[in-house]
N, C-alpha and C positions, 0 to 999 in steps of 0.2 A: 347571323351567319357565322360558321365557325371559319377558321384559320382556313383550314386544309378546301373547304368548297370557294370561300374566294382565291384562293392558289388556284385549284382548279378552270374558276371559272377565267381567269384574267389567263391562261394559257391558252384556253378556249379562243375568247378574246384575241390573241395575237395570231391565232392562225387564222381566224377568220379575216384579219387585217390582212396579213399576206395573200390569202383566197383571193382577197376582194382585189390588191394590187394587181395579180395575173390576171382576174377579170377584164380589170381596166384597161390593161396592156391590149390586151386580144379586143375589146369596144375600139379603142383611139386606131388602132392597125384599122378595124375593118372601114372608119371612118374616114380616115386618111387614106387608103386604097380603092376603097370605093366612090369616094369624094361625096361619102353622104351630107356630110358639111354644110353642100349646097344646097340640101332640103329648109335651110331656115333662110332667110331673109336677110337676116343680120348680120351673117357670116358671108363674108367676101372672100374668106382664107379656111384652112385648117387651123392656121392659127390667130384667126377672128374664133374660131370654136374655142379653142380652147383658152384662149381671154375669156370668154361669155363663161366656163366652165371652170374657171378658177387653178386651170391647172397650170402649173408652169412648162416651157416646152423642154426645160431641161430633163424634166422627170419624164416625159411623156415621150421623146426621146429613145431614154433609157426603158422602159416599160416595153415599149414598139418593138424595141430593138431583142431584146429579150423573147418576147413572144415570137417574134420571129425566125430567129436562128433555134430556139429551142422546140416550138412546137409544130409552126410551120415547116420548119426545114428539117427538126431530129426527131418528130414526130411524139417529144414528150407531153405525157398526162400533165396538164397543168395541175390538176392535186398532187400528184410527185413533185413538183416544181415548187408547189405552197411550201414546201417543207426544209426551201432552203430560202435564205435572204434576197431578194430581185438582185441587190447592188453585187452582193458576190457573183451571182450568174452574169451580171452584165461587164462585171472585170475577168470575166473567164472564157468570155468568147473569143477571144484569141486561141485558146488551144484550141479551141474545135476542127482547127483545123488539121491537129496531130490528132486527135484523142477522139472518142466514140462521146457521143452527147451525155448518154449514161453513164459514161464516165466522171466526164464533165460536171453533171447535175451532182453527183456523190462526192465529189471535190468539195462544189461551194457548199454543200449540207455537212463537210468535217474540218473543211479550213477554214482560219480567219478571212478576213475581204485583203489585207496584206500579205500572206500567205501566197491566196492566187493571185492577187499583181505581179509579186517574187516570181512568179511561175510565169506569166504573162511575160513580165522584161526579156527573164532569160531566153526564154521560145523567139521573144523579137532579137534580142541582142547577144545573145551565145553567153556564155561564162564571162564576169567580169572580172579583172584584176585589181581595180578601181586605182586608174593612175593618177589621180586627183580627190586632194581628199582633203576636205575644208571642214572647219570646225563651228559650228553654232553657239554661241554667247546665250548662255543659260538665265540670261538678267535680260537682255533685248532682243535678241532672239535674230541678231545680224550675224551672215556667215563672214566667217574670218578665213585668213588664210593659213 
């Protein structure tokens, strides 16, 4: 296989990874809102489901949380969606409440995930002047003052 079709292919590869994540956002939502859950036995919980299914509910959380403010609620294509990182959209739903989702979604597909939390604070906390301002030990990594 030369160079350039494994580049290809592992690009390939990463969106199908993120596809597959917004899949799973939009299964866990319908599961959890539906309470299909209760179709097995061995689930007492949604999160009996997802112990049985390996996922953690931090991520499943964020995934939920994502598909829903952006596709349920802004009506976005989750193939527009694949083409930015879940984590950036899920630190940027805080503006949505200024910003148009489309917006939104072209943010986290051109900023860093730091970027939009920057964007995120200041939407929560207006401009800061930062009247405290401590310093971090580059050998321990304790903040000083």
């Amino acid at each position: 296989m030369s160079d350039i079709n494994f580049l290809r292919e592992t690009i390939e590869l990463a969106r199908t990874i993120n596809t597959r994540d917004f899949e799973l956002g939009q299964r866990l939502y319908l599961i959890r809102e539906e309470e299909k859950w209760k179709a097995d036995e061995d689930c007492g919980s949604f999160y009996d489901f997802l112990s049985l299914a390996g996922i953690h509910s931090s991520k499943a959380s964020i995934l939920m949380s994502v598909y829903k403010h952006y596709v349920v609620e802004g009506g976005i294509d989750q193939n527009k969606l694949a083409l930015a990182p879940y984590s950036s959209l899920y630190e940027a739903i805080p503006l949505l409440e200024t910003r148009k989702h489309a917006d939104v979604v072209q943010m986290a597909m051109s900023l860093t995930r730091d970027e939009i939390k920057a964007e995120s604070r200041e939407l929560k906390h207006g401009e800061c002047e930062h009247p405290e301002i401590f310093t971090i030990c580059g050998k321990c990594k304790k903040r000083t003052s």
